[in-house]
N, C-alpha and C positions, 0 to 999 in steps of 0.2 A: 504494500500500500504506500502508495507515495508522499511524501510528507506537506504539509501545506507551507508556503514561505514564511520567516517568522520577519515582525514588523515592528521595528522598534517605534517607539512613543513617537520620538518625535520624527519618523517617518508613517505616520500611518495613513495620510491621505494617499501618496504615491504609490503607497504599500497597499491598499483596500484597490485604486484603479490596477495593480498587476493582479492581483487576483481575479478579480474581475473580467479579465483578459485572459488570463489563463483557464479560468473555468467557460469563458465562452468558444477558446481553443479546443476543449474537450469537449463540450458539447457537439461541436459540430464533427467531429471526427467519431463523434461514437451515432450521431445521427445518418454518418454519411455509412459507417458501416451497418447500421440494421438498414441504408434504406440497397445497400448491395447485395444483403443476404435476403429480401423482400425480395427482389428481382431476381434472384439465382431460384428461389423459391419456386417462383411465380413461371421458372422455365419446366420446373419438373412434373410430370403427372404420376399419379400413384395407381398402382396397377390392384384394384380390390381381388382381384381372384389371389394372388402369388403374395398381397401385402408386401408388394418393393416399389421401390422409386425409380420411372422410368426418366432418364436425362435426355431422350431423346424427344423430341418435340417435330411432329407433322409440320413441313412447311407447307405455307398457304400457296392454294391453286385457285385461279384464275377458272372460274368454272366455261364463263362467255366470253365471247367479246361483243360490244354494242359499239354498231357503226352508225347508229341512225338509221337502219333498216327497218321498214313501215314493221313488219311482221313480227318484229322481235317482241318477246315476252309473252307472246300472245298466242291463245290457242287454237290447234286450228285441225278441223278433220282432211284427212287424208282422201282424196277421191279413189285411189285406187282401192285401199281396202277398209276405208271406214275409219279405222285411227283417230283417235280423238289426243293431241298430244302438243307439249309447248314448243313451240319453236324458240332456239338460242339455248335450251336445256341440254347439257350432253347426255345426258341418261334417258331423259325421254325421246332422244332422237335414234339414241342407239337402240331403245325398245321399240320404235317406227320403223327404221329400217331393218329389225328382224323379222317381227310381225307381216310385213309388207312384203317380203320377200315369201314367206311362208304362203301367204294368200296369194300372192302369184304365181308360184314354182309347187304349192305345193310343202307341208314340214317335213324339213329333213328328217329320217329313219337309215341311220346307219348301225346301229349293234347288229353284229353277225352274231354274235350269243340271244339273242332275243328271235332273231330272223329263224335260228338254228330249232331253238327250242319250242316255239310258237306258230311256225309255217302250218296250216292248213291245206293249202291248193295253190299249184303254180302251172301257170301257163303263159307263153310269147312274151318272155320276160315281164311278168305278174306275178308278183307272190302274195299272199293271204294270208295275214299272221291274226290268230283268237289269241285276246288278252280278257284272262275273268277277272272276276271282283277281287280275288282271292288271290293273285298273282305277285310276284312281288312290287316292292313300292314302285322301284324302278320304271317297271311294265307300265305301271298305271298312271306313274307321271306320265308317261309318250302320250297317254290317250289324253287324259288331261290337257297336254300342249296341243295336241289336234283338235280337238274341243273348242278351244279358244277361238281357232279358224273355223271351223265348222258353226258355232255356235253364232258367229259372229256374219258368217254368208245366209243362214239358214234365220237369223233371227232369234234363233230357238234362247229360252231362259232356262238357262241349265237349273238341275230341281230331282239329279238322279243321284246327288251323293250319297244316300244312303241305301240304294239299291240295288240287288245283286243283279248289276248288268253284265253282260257278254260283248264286248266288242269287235267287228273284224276290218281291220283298217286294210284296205289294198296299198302297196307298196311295187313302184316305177321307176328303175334309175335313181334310188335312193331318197325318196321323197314319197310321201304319204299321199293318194288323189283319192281314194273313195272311203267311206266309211260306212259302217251301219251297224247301229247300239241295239242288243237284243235283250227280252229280258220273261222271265214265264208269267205266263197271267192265268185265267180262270175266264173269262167271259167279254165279250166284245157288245157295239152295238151295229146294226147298219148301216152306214153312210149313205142318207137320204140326198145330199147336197152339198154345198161346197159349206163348210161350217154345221152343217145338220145333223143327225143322225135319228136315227127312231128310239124311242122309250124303252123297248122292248132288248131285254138280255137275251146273248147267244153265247152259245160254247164257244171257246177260242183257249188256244193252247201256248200259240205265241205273240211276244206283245211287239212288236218293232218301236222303236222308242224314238230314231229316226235313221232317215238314211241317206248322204250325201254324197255327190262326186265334184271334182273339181270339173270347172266351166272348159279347160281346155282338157278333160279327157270324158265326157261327157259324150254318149249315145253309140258307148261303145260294149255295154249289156254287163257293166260292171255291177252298177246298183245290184241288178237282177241276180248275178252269181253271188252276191254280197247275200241277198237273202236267201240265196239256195240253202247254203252255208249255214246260215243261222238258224234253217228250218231242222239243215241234219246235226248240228252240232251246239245247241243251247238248251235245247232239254233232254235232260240224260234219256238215253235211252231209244230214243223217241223223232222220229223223223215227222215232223208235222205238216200237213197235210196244206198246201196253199190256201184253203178255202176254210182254215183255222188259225190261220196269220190275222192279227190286226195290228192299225196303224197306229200311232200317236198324234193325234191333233193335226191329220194332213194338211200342208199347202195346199192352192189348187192345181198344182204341178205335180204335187205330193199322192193327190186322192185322183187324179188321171193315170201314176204309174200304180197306184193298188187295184187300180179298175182295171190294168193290162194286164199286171202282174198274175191277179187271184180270177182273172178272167170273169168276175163276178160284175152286175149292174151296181148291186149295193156291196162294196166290200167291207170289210168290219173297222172299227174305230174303238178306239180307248180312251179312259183317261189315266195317264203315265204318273 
């Protein structure tokens, strides 16, 4: 401990101003060092999982850049595939041009472990891979990602997570183009009309939940194999009879392919 100056009598005015001085010398030297160790502080974050001190510190990124371009900040839908996303965002653009690509070309499907395990029917370079409810997570994200395109061409309000669906995604040059979600039911109605149906219950075996092709491979009798498939392969056992298929809440494109399909005037209709 440092001693304080001693100040004889008849110096103590000169002697009280060096004090004075000296203790506003230590003031600021002990203010300047808490405000150094505040700021070496102030660089460290504390990591709660591990309870340490990380020195390291994220530098800042420049997320945009604004040129004064009308569009920026602002939201804007995609014509090609619907996209609702900000422009000047990098993350939302990088989600626009996945999306967009997928709705053009098609969602990429490359696992040859999945293609391996899952193929159903292949033909002229078409392969048909069933993913169940029960499948692994893996699996059932792919369908999910097609979902999103699907759901999104189709309009459709997805409302089957909790149901033991079947789906058979057709797969072309590494990219998903047809789908159609199967699922077992117990009874249909009629289809009186575009939106219609009669009051009246019927047996029905299978429920088509829906069923889509992509617009550039489209009237090339995929749908149709898509539901062979799901008549011989989503209820055990049981190869169901077309004329025990119903729809889910047809399009009017929808309820013209179940009037080819099931060869029926009134084809059968659900609710999914």
């Amino acid at each position: 401990k440092k001693k304080r100056p001693h100040c004889p009598d008849n110096q103590s005015l000169g002697c009280l101003t060096n004090r004075r001085s000296h203790l506003a010398i230590e003031v600021t030297k002990k203010l300047k060092k808490v405000q150094t160790n505040y700021a070496a502080f102030s660089a460290m974050i504390t990591d709660g999982a591990t309870n340490t001190i990380l020195t390291t510190v994220r530098p800042k990124t420049q997320m945009y850049l604004d040129f004064g371009q009308k569009s920026f900040g602002k939201n804007t839908t995609c014509e090609k595939c619907g996209m609702l996303y900000m422009n000047g965002m990098e993350e939302d653009e990088a989600t626009h041009r996945k999306v967009c690509q997928s709705y053009l070309h098609g969602v990429p499907f490359r696992s040859k472990k999945m293609m391996r395990d899952r193929t159903v029917w292949s033909s002229n370079g078409f392969d048909i891979v069933r993913i169940r409810y029960d499948d692994p997570v893996s699996y059932r994200n792919k369908v999910k990602e097609v979902n999103l395109v699907v759901n999104r061409d189709l309009g459709f309000a997805e409302n089957s997570a909790d149901k033991k669906v079947t789906t058979f995604l057709c797969v072309t040059n590494g990219r998903v183009v047809a789908l159609c979600a199967s699922e077992s039911i117990a009874t249909g109605y009629a289809m009186v009309g575009p939106g219609r149906r009669s009051k009246v219950k019927q047996r029905a075996s299978l429920g088509v939940l829906k069923v889509w092709t992509h617009t550039n491979w489209r009237r090339k009798g995929l749908a149709s194999r898509l539901v062979d498939l799901a008549r011989e392969k989503t209820v055990y056992g049981i190869n169901v009879p077309s004329t025990a298929v119903a729809f889910s809440s047809p399009t009017v494109d929808g309820g013209i392919f179940a009037m080819k399909y099931s060869k029926m005037e009134h084809p059968l209709v659900y609710d999914s």
